[in-house]
C-alpha positions as a LaTeX table, in Angstrom:
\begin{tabular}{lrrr}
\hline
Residue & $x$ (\AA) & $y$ (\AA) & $z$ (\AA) \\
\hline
Unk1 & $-102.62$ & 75.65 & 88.36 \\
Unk2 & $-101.59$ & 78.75 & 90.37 \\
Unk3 & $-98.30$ & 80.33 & 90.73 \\
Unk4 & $-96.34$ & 79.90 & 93.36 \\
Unk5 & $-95.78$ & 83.77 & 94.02 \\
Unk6 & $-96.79$ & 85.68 & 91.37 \\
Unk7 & $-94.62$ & 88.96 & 92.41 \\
Unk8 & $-91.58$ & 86.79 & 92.67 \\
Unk9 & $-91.84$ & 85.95 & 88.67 \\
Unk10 & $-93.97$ & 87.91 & 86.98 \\
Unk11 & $-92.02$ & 91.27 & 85.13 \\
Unk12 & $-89.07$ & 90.16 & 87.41 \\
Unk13 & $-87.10$ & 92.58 & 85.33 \\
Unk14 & $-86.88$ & 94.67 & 82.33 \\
Unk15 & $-84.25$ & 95.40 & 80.03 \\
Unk16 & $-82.36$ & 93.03 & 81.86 \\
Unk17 & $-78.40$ & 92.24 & 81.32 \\
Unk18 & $-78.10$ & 89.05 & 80.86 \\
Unk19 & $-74.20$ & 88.85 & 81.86 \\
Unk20 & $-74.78$ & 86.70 & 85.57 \\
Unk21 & $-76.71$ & 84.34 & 83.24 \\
Unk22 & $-74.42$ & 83.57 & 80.72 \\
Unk23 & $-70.76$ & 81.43 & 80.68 \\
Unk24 & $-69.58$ & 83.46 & 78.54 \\
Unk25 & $-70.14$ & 86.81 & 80.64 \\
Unk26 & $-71.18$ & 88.67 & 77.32 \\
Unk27 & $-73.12$ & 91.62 & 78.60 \\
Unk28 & $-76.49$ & 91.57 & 76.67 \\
Unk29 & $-79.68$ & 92.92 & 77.52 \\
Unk30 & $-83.15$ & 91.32 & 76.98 \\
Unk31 & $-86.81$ & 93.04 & 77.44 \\
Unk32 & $-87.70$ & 90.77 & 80.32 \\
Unk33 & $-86.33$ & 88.55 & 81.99 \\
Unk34 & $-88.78$ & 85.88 & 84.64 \\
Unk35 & $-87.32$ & 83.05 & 87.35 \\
Unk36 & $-89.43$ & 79.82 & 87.25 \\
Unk37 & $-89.63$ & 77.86 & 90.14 \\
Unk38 & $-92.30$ & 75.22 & 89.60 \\
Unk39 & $-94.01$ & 74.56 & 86.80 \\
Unk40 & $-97.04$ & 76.42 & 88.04 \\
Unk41 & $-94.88$ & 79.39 & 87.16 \\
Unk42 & $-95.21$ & 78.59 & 83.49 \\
Unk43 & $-99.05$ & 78.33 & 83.34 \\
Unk44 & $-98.88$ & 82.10 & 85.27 \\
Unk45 & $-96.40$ & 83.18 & 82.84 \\
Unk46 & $-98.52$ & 82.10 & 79.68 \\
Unk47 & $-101.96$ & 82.34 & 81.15 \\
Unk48 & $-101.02$ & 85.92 & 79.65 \\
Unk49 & $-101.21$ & 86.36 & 75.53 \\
Unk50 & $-98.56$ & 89.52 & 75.60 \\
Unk51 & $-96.23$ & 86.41 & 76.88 \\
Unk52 & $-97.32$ & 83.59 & 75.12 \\
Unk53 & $-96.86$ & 85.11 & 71.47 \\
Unk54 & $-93.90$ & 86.67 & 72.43 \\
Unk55 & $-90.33$ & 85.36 & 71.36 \\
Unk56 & $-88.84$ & 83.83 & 74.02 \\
Unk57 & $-85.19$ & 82.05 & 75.02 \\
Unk58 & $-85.23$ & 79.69 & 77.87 \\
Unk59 & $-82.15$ & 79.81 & 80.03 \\
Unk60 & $-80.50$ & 77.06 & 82.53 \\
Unk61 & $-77.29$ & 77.27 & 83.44 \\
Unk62 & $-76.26$ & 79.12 & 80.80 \\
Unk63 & $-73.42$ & 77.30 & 79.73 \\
Unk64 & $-74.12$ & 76.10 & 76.39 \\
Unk65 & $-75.08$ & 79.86 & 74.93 \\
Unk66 & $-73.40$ & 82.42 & 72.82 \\
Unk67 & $-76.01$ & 85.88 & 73.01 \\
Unk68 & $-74.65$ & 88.18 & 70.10 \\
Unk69 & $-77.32$ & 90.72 & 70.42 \\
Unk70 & $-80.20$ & 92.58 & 72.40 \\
Unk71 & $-82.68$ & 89.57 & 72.70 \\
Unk72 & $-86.27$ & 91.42 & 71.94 \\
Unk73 & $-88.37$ & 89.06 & 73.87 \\
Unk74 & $-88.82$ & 87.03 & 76.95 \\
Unk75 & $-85.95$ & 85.10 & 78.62 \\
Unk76 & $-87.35$ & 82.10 & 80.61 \\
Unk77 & $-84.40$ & 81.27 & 83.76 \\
Unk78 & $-85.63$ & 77.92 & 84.67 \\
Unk79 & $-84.79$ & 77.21 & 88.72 \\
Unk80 & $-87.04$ & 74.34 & 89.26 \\
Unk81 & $-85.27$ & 72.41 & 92.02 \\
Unk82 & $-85.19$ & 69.09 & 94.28 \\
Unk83 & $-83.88$ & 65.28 & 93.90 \\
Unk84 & $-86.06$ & 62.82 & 94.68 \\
Unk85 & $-85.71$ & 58.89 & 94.68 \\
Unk86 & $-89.27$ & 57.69 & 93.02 \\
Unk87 & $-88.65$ & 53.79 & 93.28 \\
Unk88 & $-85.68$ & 51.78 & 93.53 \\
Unk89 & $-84.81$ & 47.58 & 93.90 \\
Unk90 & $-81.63$ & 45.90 & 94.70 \\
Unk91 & $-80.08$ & 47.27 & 91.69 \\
Unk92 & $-81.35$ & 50.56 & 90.46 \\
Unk93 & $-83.08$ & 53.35 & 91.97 \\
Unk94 & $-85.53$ & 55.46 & 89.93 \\
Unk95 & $-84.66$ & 59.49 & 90.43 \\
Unk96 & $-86.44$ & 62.53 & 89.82 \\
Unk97 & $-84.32$ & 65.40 & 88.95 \\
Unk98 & $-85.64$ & 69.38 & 88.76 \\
Unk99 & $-84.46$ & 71.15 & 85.71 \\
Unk100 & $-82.55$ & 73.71 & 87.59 \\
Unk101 & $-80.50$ & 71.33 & 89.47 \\
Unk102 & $-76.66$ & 72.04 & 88.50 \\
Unk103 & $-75.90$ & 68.95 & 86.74 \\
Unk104 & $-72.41$ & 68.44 & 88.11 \\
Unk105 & $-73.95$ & 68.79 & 91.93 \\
Unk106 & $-76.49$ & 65.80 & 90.86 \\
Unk107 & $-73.29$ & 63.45 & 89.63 \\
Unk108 & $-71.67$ & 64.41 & 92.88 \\
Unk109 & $-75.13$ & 63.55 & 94.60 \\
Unk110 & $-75.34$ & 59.76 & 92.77 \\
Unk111 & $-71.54$ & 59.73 & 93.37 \\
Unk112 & $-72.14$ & 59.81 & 97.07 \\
Unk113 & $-75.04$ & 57.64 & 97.53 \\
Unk114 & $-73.29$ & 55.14 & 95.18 \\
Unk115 & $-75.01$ & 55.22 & 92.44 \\
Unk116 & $-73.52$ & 54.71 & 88.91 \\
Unk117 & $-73.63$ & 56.07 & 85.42 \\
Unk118 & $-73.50$ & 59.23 & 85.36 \\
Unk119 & $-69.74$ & 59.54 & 86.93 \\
Unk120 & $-67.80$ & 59.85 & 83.35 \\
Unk121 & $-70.27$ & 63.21 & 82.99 \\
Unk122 & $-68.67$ & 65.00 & 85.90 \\
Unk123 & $-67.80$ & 69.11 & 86.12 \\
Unk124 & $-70.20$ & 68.86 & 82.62 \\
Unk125 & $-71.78$ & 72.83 & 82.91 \\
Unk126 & $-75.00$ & 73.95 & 82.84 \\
Unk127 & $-78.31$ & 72.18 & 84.23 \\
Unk128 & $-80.20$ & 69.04 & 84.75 \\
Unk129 & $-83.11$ & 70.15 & 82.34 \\
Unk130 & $-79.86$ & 71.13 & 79.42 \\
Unk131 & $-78.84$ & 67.31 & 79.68 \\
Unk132 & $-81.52$ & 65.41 & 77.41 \\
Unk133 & $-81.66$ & 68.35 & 75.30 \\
Unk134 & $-78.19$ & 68.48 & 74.53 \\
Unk135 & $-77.91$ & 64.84 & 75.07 \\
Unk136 & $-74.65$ & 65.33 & 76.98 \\
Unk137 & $-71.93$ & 63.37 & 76.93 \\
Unk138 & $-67.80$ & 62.66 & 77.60 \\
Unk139 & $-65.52$ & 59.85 & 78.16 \\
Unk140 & $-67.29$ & 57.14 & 76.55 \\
Unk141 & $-70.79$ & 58.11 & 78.17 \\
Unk142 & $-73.99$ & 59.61 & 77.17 \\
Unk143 & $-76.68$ & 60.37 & 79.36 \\
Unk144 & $-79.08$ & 58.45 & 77.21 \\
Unk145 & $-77.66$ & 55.67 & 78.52 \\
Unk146 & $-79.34$ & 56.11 & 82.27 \\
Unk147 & $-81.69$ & 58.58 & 80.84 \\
Unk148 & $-85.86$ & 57.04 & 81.69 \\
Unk149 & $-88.06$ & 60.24 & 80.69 \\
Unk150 & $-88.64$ & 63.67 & 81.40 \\
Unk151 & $-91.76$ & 65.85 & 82.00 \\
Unk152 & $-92.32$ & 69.63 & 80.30 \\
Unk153 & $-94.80$ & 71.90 & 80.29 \\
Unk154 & $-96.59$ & 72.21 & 76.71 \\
Unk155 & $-97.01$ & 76.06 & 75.56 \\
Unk156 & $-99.81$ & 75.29 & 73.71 \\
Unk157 & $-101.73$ & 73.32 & 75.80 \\
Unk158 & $-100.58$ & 74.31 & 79.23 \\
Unk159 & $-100.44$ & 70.95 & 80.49 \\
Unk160 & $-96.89$ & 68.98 & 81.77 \\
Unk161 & $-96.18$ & 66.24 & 79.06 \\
Unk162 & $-94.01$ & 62.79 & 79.56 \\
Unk163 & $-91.54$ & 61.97 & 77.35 \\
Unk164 & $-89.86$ & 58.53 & 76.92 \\
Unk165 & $-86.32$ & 57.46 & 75.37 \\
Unk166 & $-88.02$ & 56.68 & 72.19 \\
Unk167 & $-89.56$ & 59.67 & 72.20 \\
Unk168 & $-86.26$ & 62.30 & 72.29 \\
Unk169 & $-84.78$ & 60.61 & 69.21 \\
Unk170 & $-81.44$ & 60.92 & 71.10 \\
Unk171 & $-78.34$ & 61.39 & 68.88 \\
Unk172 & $-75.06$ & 62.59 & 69.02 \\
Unk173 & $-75.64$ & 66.15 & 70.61 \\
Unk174 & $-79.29$ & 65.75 & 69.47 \\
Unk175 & $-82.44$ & 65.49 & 70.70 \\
Unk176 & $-86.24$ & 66.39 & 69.16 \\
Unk177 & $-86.18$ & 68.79 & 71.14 \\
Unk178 & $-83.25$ & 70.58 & 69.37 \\
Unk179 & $-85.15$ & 70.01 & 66.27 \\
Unk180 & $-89.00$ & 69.13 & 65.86 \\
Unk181 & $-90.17$ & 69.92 & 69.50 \\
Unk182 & $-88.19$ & 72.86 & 69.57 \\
Unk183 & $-89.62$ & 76.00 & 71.15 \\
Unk184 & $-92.84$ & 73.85 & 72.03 \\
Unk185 & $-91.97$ & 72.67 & 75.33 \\
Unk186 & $-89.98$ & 73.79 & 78.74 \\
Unk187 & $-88.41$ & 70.89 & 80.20 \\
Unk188 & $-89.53$ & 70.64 & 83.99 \\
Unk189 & $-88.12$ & 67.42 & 85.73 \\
Unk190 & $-85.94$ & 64.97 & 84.59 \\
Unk191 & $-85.92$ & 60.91 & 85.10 \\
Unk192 & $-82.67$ & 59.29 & 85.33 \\
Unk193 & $-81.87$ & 55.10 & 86.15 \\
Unk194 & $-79.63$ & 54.90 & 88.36 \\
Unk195 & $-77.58$ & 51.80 & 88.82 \\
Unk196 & $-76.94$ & 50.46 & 92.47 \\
Unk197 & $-74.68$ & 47.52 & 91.08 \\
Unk198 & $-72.32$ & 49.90 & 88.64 \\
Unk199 & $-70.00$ & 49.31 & 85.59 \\
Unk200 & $-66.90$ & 50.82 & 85.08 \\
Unk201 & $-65.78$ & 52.67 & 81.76 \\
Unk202 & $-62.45$ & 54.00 & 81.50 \\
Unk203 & $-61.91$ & 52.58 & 78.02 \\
Unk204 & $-62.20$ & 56.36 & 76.58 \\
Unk205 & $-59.66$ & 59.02 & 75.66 \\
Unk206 & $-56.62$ & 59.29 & 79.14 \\
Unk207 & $-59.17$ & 58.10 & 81.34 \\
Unk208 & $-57.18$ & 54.78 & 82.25 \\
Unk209 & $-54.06$ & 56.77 & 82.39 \\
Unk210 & $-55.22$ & 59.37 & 84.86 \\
Unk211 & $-56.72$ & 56.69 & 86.97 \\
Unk212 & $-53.27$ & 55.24 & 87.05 \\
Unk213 & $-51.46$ & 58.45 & 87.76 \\
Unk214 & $-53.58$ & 59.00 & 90.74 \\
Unk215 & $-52.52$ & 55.69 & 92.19 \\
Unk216 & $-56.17$ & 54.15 & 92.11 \\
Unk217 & $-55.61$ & 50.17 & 92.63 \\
Unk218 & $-59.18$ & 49.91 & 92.93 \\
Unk219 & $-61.94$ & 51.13 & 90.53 \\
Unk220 & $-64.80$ & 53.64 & 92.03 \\
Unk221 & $-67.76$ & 55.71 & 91.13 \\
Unk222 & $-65.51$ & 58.16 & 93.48 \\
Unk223 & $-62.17$ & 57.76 & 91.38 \\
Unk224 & $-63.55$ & 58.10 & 88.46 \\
Unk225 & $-65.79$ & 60.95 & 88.99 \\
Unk226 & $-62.66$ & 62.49 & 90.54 \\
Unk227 & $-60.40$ & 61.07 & 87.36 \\
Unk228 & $-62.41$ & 63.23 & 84.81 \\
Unk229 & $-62.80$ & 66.00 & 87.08 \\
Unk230 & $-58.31$ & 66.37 & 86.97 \\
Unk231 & $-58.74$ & 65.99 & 83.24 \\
Unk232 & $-61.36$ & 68.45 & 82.34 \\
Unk233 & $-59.92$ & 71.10 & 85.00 \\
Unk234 & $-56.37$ & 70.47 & 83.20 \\
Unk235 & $-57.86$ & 71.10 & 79.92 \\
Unk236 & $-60.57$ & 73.62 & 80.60 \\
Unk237 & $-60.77$ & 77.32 & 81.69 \\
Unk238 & $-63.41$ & 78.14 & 84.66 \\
Unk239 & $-65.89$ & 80.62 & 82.96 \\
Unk240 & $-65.51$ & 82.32 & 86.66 \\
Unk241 & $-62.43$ & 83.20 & 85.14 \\
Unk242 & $-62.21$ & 83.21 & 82.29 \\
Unk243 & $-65.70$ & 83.45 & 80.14 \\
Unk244 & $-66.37$ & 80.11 & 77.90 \\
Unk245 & $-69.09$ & 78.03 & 77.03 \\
Unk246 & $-66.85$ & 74.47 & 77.30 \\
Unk247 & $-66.42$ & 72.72 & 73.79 \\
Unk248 & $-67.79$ & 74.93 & 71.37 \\
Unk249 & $-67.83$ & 72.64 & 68.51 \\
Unk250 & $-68.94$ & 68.78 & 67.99 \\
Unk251 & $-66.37$ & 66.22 & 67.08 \\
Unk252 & $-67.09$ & 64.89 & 63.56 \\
Unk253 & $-68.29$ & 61.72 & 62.36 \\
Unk254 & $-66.52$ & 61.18 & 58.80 \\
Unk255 & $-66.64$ & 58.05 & 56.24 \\
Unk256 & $-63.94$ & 55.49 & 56.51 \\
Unk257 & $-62.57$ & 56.75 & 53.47 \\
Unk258 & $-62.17$ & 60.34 & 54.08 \\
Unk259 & $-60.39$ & 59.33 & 57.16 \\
Unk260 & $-57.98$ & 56.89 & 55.52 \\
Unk261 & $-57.26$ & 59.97 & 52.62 \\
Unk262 & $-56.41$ & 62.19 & 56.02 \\
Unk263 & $-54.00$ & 59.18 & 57.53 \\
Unk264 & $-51.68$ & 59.37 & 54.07 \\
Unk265 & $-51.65$ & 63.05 & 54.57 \\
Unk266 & $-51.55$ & 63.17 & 58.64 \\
Unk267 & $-50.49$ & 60.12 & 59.99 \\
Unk268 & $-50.82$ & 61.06 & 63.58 \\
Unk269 & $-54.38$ & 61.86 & 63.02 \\
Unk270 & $-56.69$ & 60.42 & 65.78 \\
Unk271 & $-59.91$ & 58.85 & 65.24 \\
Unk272 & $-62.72$ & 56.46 & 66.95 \\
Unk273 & $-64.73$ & 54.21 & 65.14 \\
Unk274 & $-68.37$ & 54.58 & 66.01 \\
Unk275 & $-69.70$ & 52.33 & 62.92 \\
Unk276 & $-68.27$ & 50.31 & 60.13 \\
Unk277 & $-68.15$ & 53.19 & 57.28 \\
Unk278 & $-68.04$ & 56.51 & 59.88 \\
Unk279 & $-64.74$ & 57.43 & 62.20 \\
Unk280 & $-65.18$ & 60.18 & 64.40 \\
Unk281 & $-62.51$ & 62.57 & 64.26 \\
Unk282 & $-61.57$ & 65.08 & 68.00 \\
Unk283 & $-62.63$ & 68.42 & 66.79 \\
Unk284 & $-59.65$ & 69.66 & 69.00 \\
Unk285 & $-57.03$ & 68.13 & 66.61 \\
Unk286 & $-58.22$ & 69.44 & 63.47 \\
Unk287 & $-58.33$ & 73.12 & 65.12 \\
Unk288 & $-54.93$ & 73.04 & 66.23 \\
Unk289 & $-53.50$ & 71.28 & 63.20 \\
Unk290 & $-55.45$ & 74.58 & 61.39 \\
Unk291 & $-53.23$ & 77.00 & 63.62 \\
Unk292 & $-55.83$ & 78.38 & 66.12 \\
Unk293 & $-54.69$ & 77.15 & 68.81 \\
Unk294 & $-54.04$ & 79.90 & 71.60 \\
Unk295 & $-55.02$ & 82.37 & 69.38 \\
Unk296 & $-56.06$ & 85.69 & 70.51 \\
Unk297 & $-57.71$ & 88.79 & 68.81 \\
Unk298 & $-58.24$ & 91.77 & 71.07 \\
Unk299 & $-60.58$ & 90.45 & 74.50 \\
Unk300 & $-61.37$ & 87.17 & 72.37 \\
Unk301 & $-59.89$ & 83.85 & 71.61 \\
Unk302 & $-58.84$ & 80.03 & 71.67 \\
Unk303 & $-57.78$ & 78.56 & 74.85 \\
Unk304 & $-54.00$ & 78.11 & 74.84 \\
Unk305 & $-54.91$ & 74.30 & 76.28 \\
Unk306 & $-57.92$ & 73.26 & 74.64 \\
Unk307 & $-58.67$ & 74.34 & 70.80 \\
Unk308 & $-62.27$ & 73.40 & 71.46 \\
Unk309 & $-62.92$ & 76.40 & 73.97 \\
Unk310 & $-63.55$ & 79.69 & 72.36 \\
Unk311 & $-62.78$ & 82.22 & 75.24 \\
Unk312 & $-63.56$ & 86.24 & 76.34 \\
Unk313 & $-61.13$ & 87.14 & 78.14 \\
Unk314 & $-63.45$ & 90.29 & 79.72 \\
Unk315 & $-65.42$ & 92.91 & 77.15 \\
Unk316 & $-65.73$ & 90.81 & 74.03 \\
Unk317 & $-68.72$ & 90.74 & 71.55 \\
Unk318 & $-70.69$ & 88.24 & 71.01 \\
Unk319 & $-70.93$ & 88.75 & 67.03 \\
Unk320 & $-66.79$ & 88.76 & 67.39 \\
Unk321 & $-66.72$ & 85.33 & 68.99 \\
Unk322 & $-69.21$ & 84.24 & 66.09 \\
Unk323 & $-67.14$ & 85.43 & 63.52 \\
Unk324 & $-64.29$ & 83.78 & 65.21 \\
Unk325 & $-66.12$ & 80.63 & 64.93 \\
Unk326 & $-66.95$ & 81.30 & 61.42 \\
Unk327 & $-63.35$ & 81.96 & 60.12 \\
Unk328 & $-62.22$ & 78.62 & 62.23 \\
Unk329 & $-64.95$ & 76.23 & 60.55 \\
Unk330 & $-63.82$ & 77.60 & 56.98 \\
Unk331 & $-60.02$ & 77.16 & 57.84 \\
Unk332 & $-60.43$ & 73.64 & 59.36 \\
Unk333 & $-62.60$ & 72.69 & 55.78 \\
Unk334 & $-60.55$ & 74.46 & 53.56 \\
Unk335 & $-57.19$ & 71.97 & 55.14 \\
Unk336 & $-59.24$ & 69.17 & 56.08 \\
Unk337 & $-62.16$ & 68.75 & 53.76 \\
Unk338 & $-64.26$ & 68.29 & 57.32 \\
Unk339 & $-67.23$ & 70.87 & 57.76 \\
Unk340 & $-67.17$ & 71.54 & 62.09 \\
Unk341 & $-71.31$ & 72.25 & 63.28 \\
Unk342 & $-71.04$ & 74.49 & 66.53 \\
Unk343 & $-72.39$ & 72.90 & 69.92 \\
Unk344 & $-73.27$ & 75.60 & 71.24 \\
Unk345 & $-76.38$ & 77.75 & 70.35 \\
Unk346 & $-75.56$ & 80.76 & 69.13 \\
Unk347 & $-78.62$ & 83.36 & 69.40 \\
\hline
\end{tabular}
């Protein structure tokens, strides 16, 4: 494979701030910094052993990221663009999705065309290739659920690799390649399932309710795109304004009887049942209940709206939002007994 312009990727830039690439607009530097376009870009980048061996962070959108320090090594911006419809019948339609495509853009793209299942995962930050990694999700969906495969480019080997569902081991959050693919492949173009005869889901969280407020008589893939779209912008800060990575925790999944010790303590605790011994418990509650709620220490804090959102209001540290997150998981344990693992990846 050859590059697609060598000069435009290779050494882009050194010592780089890393601030326009980040959510959180923390201003940290790395040693080089490289734009991929296609996934010839890759095989240019590590056709070269200085780059290959050398630690690397790849970056999409940036959104799910907390940088606390200098990063000593190679930060990978993945760009790789274009939506592409690779088969369809009367009922789905087969797309091909680059790994730099903002995700929120590509639900506003199926929204359009009509096609569903990827409408509860509107205004969801960062990129296309972030979404199987991540295994995003809100309002009853996961992206699992439309997901077909995904192609990335293998360090090792240098060659472009498929992946399947059963391959990604898709969990809550999870994929392998948050765990034992990590740091062995760069995800290139993504495969989603698109249905042309769509399902509705409102059944989670105020979805219904907002629907109703709006005056929607008649369900859509447009009304409820544009449903979660009035909750999340109620709830959530724009990182244009206000720096933020979205939910920095995960809600957790408890046993049945932990929860039922919590409901003689808290009545008006809130929980979903996901199987018959585990409840899931909004992360959100338990940090407010804990006090943290609009919290604010110098240029760093919790969102006044939404507990989950750790915030920098302009000139905070990294290592301070960390620690932040730190003293919040041991306060929410110490009252709850419930241990809160971070969503976002802190580096």
């Amino acid at each position: 494979m050859q590059p697609s312009n060598p000069s435009e990727f290779m050494l882009t830039d050194r010592n780089i701030s890393l601030k326009p690439y980040n959510t959180f607009g923390l201003d940290v530097a790395a040693d080089y910094l490289t734009h991929i376009r296609t996934p010839e870009d890759l095989e240019a980048v590590f056709s070269t052993s200085k780059f290959r061996l050398m630690k690397r962070l790849v970056l999409g959108g940036g959104s799910n990221i907390l940088l606390t320090r200098h990063f000593a090594g190679l930060v990978i911006k993945v760009e790789i663009e274009g939506i592409t419809i690779m088969d369809e019948d009367a009922d789905n339609v087969l797309v091909k999705v680059g790994a730099g495509e903002n995700w929120h853009q590509f639900v506003l793209w199926a929204v359009e065309k009509g096609y569903g299942g990827i409408e509860n995962l509107s205004l969801i930050p960062g990129t296309v290739g972030a979404a199987p990694m991540q295994n995003i999700g809100a309002y009853g969906v996961e992206q699992e659920s439309v997901f077909h495969s995904l192609e990335a480019y293998e360090i090792a080997s240098g060659k472009v690799v498929r992946f399947y569902k059963e391959d990604c081991k898709f969990g809550y959050r999870y994929s392998a390649f948050k765990d034992t693919l990590k740091e062995k492949y760069i995800i290139t173009d993504v495969y989603y399932r698109l249905s042309k005869q769509p399902t509705f889901n409102i059944s989670y969280g105020n979805l219904k309710a907002t629907l109703e407020d709006m005056g929607v008589d008649e369900l859509s893939l447009v009304a409820i795109s544009q449903a979660v779209i009035n909750i999340r912008q109620s709830k959530l800060p724009d990182p244009i304004e206000i720096g933020n990575a979205g939910s920095f925790f995960k809600n957790p999944v408890i046993l049945k009887k932990h929860y039922q010790s919590l409901q003689a303590a808290f009545d008006e605790v809130p929980g979903y049942e996901v199987s018959t011994d585990e409840i899931k418990v909004p992360a959100a509650w338990l940090i407010e209940k804990a006090g943290w709620k609009g919290y604010k220490n110098g240029e760093i804090g919790v969102h006044s709206k939404q507990p989950l959102v750790l915030v920098n209001f302009g000139g905070g540290q990294g290592q301070d939002i960390k620690n932040l997150s730190i003293e919040i998981q041991n306060s929410v344990h110490k009252k709850f007994g419930i241990a809160l693992d971070a969503e976002v990846n802190i580096i």
